[in-house]
C-alpha positions in Angstrom: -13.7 -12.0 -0.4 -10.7 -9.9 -1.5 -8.8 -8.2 1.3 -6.5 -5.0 0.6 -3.6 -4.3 2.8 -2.8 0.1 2.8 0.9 1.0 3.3 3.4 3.3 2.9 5.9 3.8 -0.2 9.2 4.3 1.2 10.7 3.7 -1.8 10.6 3.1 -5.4 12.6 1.6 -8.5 12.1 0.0 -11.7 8.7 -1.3 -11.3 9.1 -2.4 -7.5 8.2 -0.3 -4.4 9.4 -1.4 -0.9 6.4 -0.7 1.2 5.4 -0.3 5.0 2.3 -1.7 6.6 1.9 -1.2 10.3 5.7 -1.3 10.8 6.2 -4.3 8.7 7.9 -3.8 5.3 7.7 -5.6 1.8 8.3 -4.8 -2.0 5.2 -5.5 -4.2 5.1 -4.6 -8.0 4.8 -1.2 -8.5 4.2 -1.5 -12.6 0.5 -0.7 -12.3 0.6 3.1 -11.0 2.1 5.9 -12.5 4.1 8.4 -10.8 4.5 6.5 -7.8 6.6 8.1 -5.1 7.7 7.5 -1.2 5.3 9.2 1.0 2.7 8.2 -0.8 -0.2 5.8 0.2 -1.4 2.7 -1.6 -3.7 -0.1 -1.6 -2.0 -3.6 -2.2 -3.4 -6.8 -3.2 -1.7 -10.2 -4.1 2.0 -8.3 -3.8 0.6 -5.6 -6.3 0.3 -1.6 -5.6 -2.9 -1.5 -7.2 -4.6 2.1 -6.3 -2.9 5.3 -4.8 -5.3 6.4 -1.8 -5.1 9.2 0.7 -3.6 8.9 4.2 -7.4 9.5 5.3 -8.6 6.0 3.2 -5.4 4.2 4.6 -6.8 4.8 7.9 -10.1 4.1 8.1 -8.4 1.1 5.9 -6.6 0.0 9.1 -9.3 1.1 11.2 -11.9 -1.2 9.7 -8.9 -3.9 10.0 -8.5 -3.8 13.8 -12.4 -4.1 13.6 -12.3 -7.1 11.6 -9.7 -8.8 13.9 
């Protein structure tokens, strides 16, 4: 099973985003989206921003989370 981790762009440059996740912060690659841009929300896997989501999906992302743990 593949887990995805929802966060926060805070900020973006040259193919990297530094990223927030329930208070804890990270850069991931940032090459696969296009017009990336702090604020908004994103679904990571493997150290990779992979999909923009809304803040509703990175919610219920966290949500379902808590469930899980």
């Amino acid at each position: 099973m593949c887990v995805g981790l929802s966060a926060r762009v805070v900020r973006v440059e040259e193919g990297t985003a530094l990223i927030d996740a329930s208070g804890a912060q990270r850069e991931v690659s940032a090459g696969v989206l296009d017009d990336l841009e702090p604020g908004d929300f994103v679904m990571v896997h493997a150290g990779v921003a992979i999909a923009k989501i809304t803040e509703d999906d990175a919610q219920e992302a966290d949500e379902v989370m808590e469930d899980l743990l």
